[in-house]
N, C-alpha and C positions, 0 to 999 in steps of 0.2 A: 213906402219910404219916400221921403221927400228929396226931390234932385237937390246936387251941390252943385254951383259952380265957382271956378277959382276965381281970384281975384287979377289983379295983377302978377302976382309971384305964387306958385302954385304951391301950397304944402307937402313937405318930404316926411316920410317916416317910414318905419320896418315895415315889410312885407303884413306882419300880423295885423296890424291895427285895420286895415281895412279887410280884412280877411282871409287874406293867403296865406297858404304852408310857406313859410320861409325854405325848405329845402326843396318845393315843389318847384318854387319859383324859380330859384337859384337853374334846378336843371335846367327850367324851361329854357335859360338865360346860356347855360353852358352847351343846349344841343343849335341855339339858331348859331353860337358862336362855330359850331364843328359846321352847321349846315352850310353855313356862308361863306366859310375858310376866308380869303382873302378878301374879301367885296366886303365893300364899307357899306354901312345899314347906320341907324337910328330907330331905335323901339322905350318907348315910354310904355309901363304901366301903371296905369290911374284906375282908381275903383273909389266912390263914394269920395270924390272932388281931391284925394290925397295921392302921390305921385308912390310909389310901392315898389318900382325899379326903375333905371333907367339905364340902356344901355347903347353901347356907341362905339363904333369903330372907322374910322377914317373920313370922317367928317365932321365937320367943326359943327358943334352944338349950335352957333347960333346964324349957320346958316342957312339963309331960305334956299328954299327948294320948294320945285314946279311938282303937285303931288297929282299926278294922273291919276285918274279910277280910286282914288281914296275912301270914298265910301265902300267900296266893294266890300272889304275886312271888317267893317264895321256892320253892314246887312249880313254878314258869312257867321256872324258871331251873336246874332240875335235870335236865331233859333236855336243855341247848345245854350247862352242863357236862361230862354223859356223852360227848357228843359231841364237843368239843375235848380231852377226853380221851384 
């Protein structure tokens, strides 16, 4: 598969199109929201350059923020990749 990247403005669509369970995801989205209770987070899901969720609690979308250790979730997530592969 050939990588996508966005452009300036990132493509939205339903969880399916790039291939998630829509009700998989939704959990996913429903247990960070129980995990975190009041702590504000920002989580994007992107798969094959299209934006598939995004979720947000008490911080402004288009706030930057200082992303310490950011890679780590991104190496943490490339071997369960491999392996659903």
């Amino acid at each position: 598969m050939e990588p996508t990247y966005p452009g300036v403005r990132w493509d939205r669509d339903a969880p399916a199109a790039p291939g998630f369970d829509s009700k998989r995801l939704a959990s996913a989205g429903e247990w960070i929201d129980r995990l975190l209770g009041d702590m504000g987070y920002r989580v994007l899901v992107v798969r094959r350059g299209v934006i598939a969720a995004e979720w947000i609690r008490g911080i402004d979308p288009d706030a930057k923020l200082m992303a310490y250790s950011a890679g780590k979730p991104v190496f943490g997530n490339i071997p369960g990749i491999a392996v659903a592969s």
